[in-house]
C-alpha positions, 0 to 999 in steps of 0.5 A: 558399666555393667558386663553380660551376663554371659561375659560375667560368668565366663569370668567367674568360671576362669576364677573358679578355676584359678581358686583351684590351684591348677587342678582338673575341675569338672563342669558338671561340679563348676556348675553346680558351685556357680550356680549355672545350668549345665547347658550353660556351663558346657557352653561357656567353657566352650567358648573360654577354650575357643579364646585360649582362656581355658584349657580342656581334657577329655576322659574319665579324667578330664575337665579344664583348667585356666590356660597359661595365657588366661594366668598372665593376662590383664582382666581387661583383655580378657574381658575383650577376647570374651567379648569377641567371642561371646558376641561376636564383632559387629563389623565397626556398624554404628546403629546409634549416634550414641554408641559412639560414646559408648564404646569410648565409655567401654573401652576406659572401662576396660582400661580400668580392668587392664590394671587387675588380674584374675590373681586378684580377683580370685584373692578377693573373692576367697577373702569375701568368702571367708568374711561371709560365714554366719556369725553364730545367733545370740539371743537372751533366754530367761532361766527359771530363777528369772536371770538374763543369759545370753545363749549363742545358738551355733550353726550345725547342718542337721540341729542347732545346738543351745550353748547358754553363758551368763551373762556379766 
């Protein structure tokens, strides 16, 4: 099972806020680390405080951090009042025989998601963070007397440096 788009960012965002450790944190600057628009950003934290998810401070100051209720609840029931509020209910109407498995299929689902919190994603993701830094690039280079050495390229912002080891 796949969530929305929408419904995935929104997450994201409450993890993004929960890595923050309780400080205020802009949109303009959650939008810029998740890659959003800022429309989009403004727009989905709108929502977020609309469900009590995130809380909101206006001012020079301001920016939103995760609510209490956001901190205590299961990811399952925060997928569901995203859910409600992003898409709104569709007032019980079954367009199709097979929507009725569907939401079965989405409600275990949720289920699932019911036994984590955000704690834990926002773990995991700092986790998988850490594990994705670059690995420094090694190649062998030729010296003039004709020996191997390995050289490990190391990754700078502005030039790469050569650091070259001989080999054993």
């Amino acid at each position: 099972m796949k969530l929305s788009k929408q419904t995935s960012d929104a997450v994201n965002i409450l993890i993004y806020c929960k890595q923050s450790d309780g400080e205020l944190v802009k949109i303009g600057h959650i939008a810029e680390e998740l890659e959003l628009t800022k429309q989009m950003a403004l727009k989905l934290s709108n929502r977020l405080s609309r469900a009590e998810l995130l809380a909101t401070f206006r001012g020079p100051k301001g920016g939103v951090q995760l609510s209490e209720l956001a901190k205590t609840l299961p990811l399952g029931k925060i997928v569901r009042r995203l859910e409600a509020v992003l898409h709104g209910s569709e007032n019980g109407l079954q367009a199709n025989p097979f929507d009725v498995y569907f939401d079965e299929a989405f409600e275990a689902f949720l289920d699932v998601l019911d036994q984590h919190t955000l704690a834990d994603l926002a773990t995991s993701k700092a986790k998988e963070a850490k594990a994705m830094k670059p690995a420094p690039k090694k190649s062998t280079v030729k010296t003039p007397a004709g020996k191997s050495r390995a050289a490990f390229i190391a990754p700078s912002s502005k030039r790469s440096k050569v650091v070259r080891r001989d080999s054993a």
